[in-house]
N, C-alpha and C positions, 0 to 999 in steps of 0.2 A: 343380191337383194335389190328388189327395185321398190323407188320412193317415189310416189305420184305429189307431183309438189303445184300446186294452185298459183300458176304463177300473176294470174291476174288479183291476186287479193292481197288488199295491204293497202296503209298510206303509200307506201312509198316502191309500189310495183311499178311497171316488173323488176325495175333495175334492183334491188338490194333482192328481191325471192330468189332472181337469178343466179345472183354472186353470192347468195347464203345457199343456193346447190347447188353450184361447181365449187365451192368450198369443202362441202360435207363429202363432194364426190373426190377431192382429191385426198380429203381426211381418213374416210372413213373404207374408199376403196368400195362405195353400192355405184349403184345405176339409177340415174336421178331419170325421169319423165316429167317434163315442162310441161304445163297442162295451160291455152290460155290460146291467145290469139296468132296464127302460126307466123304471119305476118312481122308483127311487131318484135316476138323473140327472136327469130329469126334475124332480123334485121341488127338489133344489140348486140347478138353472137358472134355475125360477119363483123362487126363495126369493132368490140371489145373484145374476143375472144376469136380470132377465123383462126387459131391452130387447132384449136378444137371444137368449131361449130358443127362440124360435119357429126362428130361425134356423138353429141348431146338429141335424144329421141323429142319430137315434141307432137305432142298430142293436142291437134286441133279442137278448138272451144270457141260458142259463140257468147262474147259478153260475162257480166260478172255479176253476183249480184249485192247491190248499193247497200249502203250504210242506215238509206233512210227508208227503205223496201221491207214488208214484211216478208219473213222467211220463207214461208209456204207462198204466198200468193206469187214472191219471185220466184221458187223453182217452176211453178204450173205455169208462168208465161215466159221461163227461161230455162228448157229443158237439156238444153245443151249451153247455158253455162258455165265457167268453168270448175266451180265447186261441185257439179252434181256429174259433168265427166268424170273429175277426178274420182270421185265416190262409187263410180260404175266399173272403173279401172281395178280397184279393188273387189267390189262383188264379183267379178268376170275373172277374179283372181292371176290380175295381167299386172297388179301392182301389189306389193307385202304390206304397204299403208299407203297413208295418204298426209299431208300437213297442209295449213291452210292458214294465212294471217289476214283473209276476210272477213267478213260478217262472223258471228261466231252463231247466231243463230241461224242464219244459214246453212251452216257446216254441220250443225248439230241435227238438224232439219236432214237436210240432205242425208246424212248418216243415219239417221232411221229409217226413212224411206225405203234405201238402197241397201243397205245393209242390214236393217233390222237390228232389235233386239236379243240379249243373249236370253236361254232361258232362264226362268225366276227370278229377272229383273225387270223390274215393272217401269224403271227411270233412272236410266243415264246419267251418272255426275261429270263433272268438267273438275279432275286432279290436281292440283298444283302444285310446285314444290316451291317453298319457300326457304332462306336461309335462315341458320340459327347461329346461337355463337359459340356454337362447336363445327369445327373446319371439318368439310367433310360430311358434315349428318344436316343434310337437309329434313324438313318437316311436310310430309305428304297433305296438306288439305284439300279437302271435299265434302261437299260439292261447292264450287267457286261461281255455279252463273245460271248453271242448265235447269236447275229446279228455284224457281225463287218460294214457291209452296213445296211444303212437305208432309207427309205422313211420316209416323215414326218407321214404321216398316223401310220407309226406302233411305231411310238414314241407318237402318242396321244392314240392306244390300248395300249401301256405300261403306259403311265399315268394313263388311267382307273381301269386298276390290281393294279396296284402301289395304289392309290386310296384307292381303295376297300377293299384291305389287310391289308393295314394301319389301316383301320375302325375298320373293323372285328376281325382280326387274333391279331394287337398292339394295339387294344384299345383307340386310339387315335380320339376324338369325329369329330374332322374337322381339317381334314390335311391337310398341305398346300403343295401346290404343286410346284414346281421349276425346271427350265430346264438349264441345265449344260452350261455354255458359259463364254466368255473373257470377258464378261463387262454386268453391269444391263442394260443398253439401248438395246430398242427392233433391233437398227440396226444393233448391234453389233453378230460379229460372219460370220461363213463360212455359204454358200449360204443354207443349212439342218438348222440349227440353226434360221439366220433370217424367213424362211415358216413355221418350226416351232413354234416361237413363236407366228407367227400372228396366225396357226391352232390352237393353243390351245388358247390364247385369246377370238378368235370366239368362240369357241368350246360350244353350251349348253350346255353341259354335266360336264364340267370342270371347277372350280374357281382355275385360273391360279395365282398365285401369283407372277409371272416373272423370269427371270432371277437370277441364283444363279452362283456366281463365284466361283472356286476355295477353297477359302480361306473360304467358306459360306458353305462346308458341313459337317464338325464338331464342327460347329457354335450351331447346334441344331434350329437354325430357320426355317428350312424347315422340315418337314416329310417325304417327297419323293421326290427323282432327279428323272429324266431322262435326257438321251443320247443315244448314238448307242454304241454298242459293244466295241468300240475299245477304247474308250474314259474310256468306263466304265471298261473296264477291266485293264487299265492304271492307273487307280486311286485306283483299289480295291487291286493291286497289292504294287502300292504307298504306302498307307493305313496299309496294314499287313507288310511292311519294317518297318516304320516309327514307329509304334510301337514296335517293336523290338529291331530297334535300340534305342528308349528310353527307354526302359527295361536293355537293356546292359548297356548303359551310367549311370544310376542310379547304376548300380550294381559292376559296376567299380569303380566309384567315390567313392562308399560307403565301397570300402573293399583296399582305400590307407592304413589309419592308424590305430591306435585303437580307435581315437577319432572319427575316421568317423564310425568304424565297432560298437561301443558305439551307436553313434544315430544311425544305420541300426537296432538293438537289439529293441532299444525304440519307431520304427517307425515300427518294424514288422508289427503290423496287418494292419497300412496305408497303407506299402508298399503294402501289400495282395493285398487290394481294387484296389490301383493303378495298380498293373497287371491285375487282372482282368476287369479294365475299357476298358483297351487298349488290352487285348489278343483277336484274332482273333478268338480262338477257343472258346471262350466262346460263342459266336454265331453259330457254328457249322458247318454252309451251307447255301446253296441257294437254293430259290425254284424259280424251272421250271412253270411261271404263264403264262398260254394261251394254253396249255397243255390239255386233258382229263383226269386225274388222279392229284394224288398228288406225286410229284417227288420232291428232295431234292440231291443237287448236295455237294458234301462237299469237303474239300481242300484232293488232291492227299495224303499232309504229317500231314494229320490229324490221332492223337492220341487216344487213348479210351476216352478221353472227350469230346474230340472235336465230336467225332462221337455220343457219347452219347448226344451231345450239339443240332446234327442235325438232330436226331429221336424226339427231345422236338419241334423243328420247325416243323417236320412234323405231328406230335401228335397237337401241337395248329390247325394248318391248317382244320385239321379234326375236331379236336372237335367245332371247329368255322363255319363248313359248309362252309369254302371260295370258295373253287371250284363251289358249287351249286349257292353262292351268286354272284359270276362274270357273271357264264354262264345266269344266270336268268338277269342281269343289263345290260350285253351289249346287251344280244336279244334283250331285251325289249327298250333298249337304254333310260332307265331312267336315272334321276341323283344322280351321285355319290355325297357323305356327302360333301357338299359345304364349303370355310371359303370367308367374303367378305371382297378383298382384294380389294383397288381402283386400280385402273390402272393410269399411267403418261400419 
């Protein structure tokens, strides 16, 4: 398997994109493609890694494009930077995906361009996985950024992927499905929300299991939200605070005196798990689903784990065929792995 990895995008490139693919590559056993300036990786490889510099492929790119750059205007004056190589790598099917902790509108950009649309979906969500607190069962939301408007229609094509992925990709036999709103009653919510819920109710294709509020998505009772962008990128933001902030507050509290710094000692390897439940990076990224390709968006100040976190999402993807399993179930407009939930 080969992973086109953007090595110029990110706070904190190349260095941590770098050492988050030669991490995945000694993890996971793929073939990473450095995508960025040949120069500079080049140069880190010989300096931090020359037993295996020779090794590692790098795919020449000019420039990157910036944080404060609209997405289209920088690919059409930067065609050969490193997001829209990578993205070509993959259409030319010279790479299995791609990851990217750039611009994400960029990426997202770029990815339609070059890759296109699957058919019968009219727009692209950005997946997320969030934790819950059941070990184990993360919560799929979408869309988290790429739609901040929405039609109800492409919230029930996000359901479908959402769906599907869940199946495939998480292993999860019959995911239930739930749509993001201020209260479980189907009346409840802004005028997207109410059409919503009756479209997917209706929907053959979908066993809706209603209305998730807030407070219901690290619950672990649903497998997949949906909502529209804005909503979703509000919460996924929320989300990665929140656990932050509890990570601090534990680590504060625990290093007042020696009696607290005594139990932090005797609590080490819980405390481990507990970071890990809640760290964002252990999830890695998101995947661009609706997409032609497999694309993997990752957090701008993600770290070498974190990015090594979000070549493992797009390595499952692949080895799980999702992309073929979407494009083949929405054509055919079969139905996705059903749970039967009654309705009120």
């Amino acid at each position: 398997m080969r992973i086109a990895v953007d090595a110029m995008g990110g706070d904190y490139a190349p260095k941590e994109i770098i050492e988050g693919a030669l991490l995945a590559r000694s993890q996971y056993g793929i073939e990473v493609l450095l995508v960025g300036d040949r120069h500079v990786i080049s140069a880190y490889l010989l300096q931090h890694h020359p037993q295996i510099a020779s090794q590692i492929e790098i795919v020449p790119a000019e420039g990157q494009i910036d944080m404060h750059e609209e997405p289209l205007d920088g690919l059409r004056r930067k065609p050969k930077s490193s997001i829209a190589v990578s993205m070509n790598l993959v259409k030319k099917k010279q790479a299995d995906a791609v990851i990217s902790a750039g611009h994400t509108g960029a990426a997202m950009a770029a990815a339609l361009l070059r890759l296109g649309r699957l058919p019968g979906i009219d727009r692209p969500a950005i997946g997320a996985l969030l934790p819950t607190q059941i070990p184990h069962k993360p919560v799929l939301v979408l869309d988290v950024g790429a739609n901040i408007d929405c039609r109800p229609k492409f919230l029930e094509q996000f359901a479908m992927m959402g769906l599907l992925y869940s199946h495939y990709a998480l292993g999860v036999a019959e995911p239930k499905l739930g749509l993001l709103n201020i209260g479980e009653e189907p009346s409840k919510g802004n005028d997207l929300a109410v059409r919503v819920h009756q479209s997917l109710y209706d929907h053959p294709n979908i066993s809706f299991a209603g209305n998730a509020e807030g407070r219901d998505v690290m619950k672990g009772e649903f497998d997949v939200i949906v909502c529209d962008g804005f909503v979703g990128n509000v919460l996924l933001k929320f989300a990665e605070g929140l656990g932050q902030v509890l990570i601090k507050v534990l680590r504060d509290e625990l290093t007042t005196d020696w009696r607290a710094m005594l139990g932090a000692w005797l609590l080490k390897p819980n405390l481990k798990r507990i970071k890990a439940r809640l760290d964002a990076d252990e999830y890695g990224g998101a995947l661009l689903l609706g997409v032609a390709g497999i694309c993997v968006i990752s957090h701008g100040s993600s770290n070498a784990q974190s990015i090594a976190n979000g070549i493992r999402v797009a390595k499952d993807a692949v080895d799980n065929n999702v992309l073929e399993r979407i494009r083949t179930q929405i054509e055919a407009k079969t139905s996705v792995p059903a749970v039967d939930v009654p309705q009120e």
